[in-house]
N, C-alpha and C positions, 0 to 999 in steps of 0.2 A: 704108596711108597714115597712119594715126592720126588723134586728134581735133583738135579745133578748142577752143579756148578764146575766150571772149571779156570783155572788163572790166565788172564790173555796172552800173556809173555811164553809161558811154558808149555804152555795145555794141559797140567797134569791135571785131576780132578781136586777139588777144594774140598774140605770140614768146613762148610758153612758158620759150626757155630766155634768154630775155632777162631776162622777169620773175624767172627764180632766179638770177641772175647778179646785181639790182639787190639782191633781198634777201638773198642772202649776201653782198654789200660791205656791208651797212647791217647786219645782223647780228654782234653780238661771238662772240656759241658759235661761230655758223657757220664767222667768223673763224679763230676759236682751232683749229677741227679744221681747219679747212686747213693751219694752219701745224705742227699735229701731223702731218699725212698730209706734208707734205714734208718734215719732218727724217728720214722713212722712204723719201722719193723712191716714191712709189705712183706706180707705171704701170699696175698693172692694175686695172682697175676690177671689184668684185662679189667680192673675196678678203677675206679679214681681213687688217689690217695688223700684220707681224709688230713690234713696238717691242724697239728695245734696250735691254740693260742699263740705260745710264748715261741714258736719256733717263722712262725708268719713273716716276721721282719728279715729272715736271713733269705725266707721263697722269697720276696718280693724284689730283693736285691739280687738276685740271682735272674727274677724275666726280669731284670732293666738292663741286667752288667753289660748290654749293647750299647744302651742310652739311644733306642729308636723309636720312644716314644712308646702309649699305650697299646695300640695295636699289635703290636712287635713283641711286648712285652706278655699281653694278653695270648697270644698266638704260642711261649714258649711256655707256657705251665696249665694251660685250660684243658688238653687231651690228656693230664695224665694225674691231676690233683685237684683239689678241691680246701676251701675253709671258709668260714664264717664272710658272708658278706665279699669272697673273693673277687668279684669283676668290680666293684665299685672300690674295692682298697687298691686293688693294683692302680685303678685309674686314678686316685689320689695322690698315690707313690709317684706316681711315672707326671703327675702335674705339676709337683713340689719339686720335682728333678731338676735344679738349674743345668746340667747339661742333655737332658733331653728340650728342654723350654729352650733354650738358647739356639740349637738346630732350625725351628721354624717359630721364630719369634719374628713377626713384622712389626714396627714401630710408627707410626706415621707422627714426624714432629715438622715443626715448623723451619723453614728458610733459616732463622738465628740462630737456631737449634744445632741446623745441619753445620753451621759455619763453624759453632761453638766446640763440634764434636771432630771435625774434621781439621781446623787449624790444632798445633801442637801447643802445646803449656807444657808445664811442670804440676802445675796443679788446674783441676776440673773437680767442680761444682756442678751435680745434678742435683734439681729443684723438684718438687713435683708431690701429689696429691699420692696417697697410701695406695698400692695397688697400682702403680701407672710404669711401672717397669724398671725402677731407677736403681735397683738390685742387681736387674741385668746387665742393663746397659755400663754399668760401672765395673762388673766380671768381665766385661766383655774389651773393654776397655785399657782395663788390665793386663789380660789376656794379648791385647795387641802395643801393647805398651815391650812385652817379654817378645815378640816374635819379630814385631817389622823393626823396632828401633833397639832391640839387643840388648835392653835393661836385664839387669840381674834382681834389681831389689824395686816390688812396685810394693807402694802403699797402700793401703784400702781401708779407708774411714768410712763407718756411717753413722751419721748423727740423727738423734731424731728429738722435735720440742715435748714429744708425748709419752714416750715408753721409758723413760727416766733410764735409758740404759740398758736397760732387759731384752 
């Protein structure tokens, strides 16, 4: 037969599947993976959903829209879908993510470094070898250029001697 539910406030008995039906319309996630599970047309219920090619890029930004990194990310679409290569693309999405990177990003720079980054300018120059963070630190930068000192308008250059631009 099954159970019974009832509302704590009232005590009347509940429609279980009424109550999940109100809070998945009032629901945005819940939303969202509805409308993932239909661009795949699920009719079976209790399978992984198998996702296409060209629709991959919208799953992927959907386990980040937290920004808490892979595991988080891996955790909200692994129980209920599936595509090509899926645990190793999510982990590249969620790597490339300058605001998941930025949450645990440790840096260890030098004393000059700290001084350079810490006294105020109008303009900073970050140096440094391809790979060494200076993308971040310059977002980051930014970022606290707009919230501790109440700029409205930050600049953000980067130059580079090698990629002509691109």
């Amino acid at each position: 037969k099954g159970y019974n539910f009832y509302d704590i406030k009232s005590g009347h008995s509940l429609d279980i599947h009424a109550s999940i039906k109100l809070h998945v319309d009032k629901c945005s996630d819940c939303q969202e993976m509805q409308r993932i599970k239909k661009l795949v047309n699920c009719k079976e219920e209790g399978t992984l959903l198998e996702i296409p090619k060209e629709h991959i890029p919208e799953v992927l930004a959907y386990a980040d829209k937290k920004h808490q990194g892979f595991s988080k990310a891996w955790d909200r679409i692994s129980s209920w879908l599936t595509f090509e290569d899926d645990e190793e693309q999510t982990h590249e999405y969620t790597a490339k993510c300058m605001e998941c990177g930025s949450r645990t990003a440790h840096m260890i720079i030098s004393s000059e470094q700290q001084r350079g980054l810490s006294n105020w300018h109008c303009l900073k120059f970050i140096l440094g070898h391809h790979g060494c963070g200076k993308t971040l630190v310059g977002r980051l930068l930014c970022e606290q250029e707009v919230s501790k000192y109440g700029k409205k308008n930050v600049l953000y250059i980067c130059f580079s001697r090698v990629s002509e631009g691109k």
